[in-house]
N, C-alpha and C positions, 0 to 999 in steps of 0.2 A: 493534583496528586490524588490517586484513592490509596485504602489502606487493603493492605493485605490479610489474611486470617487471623493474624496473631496481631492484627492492629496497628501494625508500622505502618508509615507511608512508603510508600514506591515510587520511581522516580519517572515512571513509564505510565500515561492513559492507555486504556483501549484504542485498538488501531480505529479509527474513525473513515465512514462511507456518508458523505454528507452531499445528498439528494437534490439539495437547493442549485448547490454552486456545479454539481456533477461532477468532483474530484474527489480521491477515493486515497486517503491521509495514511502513508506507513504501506511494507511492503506484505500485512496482511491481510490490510484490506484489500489491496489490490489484489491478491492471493485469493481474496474470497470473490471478487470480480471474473474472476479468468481460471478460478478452479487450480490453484495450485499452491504449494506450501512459501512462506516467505523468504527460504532460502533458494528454492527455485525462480522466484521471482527476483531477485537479486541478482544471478548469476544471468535469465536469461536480460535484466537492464546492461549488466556490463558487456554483455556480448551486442547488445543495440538491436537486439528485435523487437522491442518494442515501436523501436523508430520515437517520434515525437508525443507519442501517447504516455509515456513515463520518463519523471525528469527527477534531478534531485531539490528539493529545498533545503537548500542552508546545508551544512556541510555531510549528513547524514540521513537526513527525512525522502525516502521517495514520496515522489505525488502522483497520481495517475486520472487521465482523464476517462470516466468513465465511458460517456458514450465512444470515444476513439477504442478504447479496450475492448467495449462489445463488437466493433466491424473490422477486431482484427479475426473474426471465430476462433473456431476451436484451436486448441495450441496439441 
């Protein structure tokens, strides 16, 4: 958990882009992958263009493969 300004904790990390494994944690990161905002990323997973490049983990987490996300180009 981090804390927010006023020092609470929050129940949410930073969307995570983790280089190692080349999956791209949360539909912001991905978002920052493919240039687009995380509700668009969301709408365009439930429609299935992503195909197999983004999936969910666990009942709510997208995951996204990076290198598959860059050879989808430009959206």
């Amino acid at each position: 958990m981090s804390n927010d300004v006023r020092g609470n904790a929050t129940l949410f990390a930073e969307p995570e882009i983790n280089p190692e494994s080349n999956l791209a944690w949360g539909a912001a990161a991905i978002g920052r992958v493919v240039n687009r905002t995380p509700e668009q990323v969301r709408r365009l997973h439930q429609s299935g263009f992503f195909g197999n490049a983004v999936w969910k983990a666990g009942h709510r987490t997208l995951v996204g493969s990076i290198p598959k996300l860059r050879n989808l180009g430009s959206i």
